[in-house]
N, C-alpha and C positions, 0 to 999 in steps of 0.2 A: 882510120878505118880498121888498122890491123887491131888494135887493143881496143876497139871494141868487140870485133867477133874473138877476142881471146877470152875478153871478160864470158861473153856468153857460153862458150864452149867451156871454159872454167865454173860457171853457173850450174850449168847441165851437168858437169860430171862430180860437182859437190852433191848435188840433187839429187844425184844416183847413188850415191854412197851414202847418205846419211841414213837410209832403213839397214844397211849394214851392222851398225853400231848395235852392240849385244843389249839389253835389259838394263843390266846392272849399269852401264856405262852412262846410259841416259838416265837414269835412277840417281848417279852420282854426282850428274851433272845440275839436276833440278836439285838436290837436297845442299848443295855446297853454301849454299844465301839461301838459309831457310827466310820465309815472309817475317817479321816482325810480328809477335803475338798480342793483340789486343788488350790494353790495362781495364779492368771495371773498376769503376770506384764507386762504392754503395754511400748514397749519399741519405740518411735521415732527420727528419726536422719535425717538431711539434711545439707547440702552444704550453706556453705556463704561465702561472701569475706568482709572480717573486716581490718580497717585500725591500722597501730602499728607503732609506732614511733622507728626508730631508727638511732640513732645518729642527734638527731633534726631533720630528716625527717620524712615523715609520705609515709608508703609503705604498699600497697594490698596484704594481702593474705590470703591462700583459709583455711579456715576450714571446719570442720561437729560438727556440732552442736547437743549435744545428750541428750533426759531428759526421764524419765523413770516414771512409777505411782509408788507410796512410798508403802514398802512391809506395810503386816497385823500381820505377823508371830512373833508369841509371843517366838519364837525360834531363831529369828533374832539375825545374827552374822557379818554380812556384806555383801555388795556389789560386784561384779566382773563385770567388766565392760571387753568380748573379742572379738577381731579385727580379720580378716583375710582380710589379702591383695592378689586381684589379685591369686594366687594357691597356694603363699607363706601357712607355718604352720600359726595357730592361737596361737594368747599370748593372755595373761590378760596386758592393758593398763592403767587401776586406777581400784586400789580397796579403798575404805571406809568401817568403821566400822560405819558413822553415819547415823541412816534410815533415817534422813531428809533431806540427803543430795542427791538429785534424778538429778544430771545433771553433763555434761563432754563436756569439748570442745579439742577436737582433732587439736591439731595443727600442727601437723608429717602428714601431707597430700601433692600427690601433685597430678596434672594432669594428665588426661587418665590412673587411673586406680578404680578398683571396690572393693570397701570396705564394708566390711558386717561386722555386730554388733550384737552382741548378747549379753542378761545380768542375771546372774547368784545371787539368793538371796543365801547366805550359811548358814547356823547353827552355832554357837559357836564352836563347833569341826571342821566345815569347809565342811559338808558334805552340796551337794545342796538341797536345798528345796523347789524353784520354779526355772524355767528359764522362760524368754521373749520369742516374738519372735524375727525370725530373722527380719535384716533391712538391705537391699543393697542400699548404697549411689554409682552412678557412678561419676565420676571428668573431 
């Protein structure tokens, strides 16, 4: 019983003093763990038709073409680069571990349908840490 009305009375007179504390002091106490500042990563993709040789021909066909701004995050674990086709689920299409590596070309495309892109920074444990936005390429 004692240590509880001690706790309470010690409650009460922390309660009473904490408007005490000057400006600065409470100033210094919120800014010591600033929040972590949001990564953006601009994410760009479009349509091309690029020529490939096969079997000593040379044939048209359609890619998207995708390159991304290279993360900041000193947490950096890798890339995810995910697809959604048309209503289909979304997957992960190429992932890298290398930040300098900021670009993908999709060549699993074909006509009259609508692909959205989206790209995910992760963490070393895999946890995400920025995403892009999204990017609707039509065909």
């Amino acid at each position: 019983m004692r240590r509880i009305f001690a706790g309470l009375v010690l409650g009460v007179l922390a309660a009473a003093t904490v408007p005490a504390f000057s400006a600065s002091a409470q100033a210094e106490t919120t800014t010591a763990d600033p929040a972590p500042v949001p990564q953006t990563i601009e994410l760009r993709c479009r349509k091309a038709i690029i020529q490939v040789e096969i079997d000593g021909a040379l044939s048209d066909r359609l890619v998207i073409g995708c390159r991304w701004t290279q993360a900041s995050s000193t947490h950096f674990g890798g890339y995810k680069l995910i697809r959604k086709v048309d209503d289909r689920p979304r997957h992960m299409i190429f992932g890298t571990r290398d930040i300098e590596h900021t670009h993908f070309l999709d060549r699993n495309v074909a006509e009259g349908h609508i692909y959205r892109y989206r790209l995910a920074v992760v963490s070393p444990s895999g946890t995400v840490i920025a995403v892009s936005n999204l990017v609707r390429v039509a065909t």
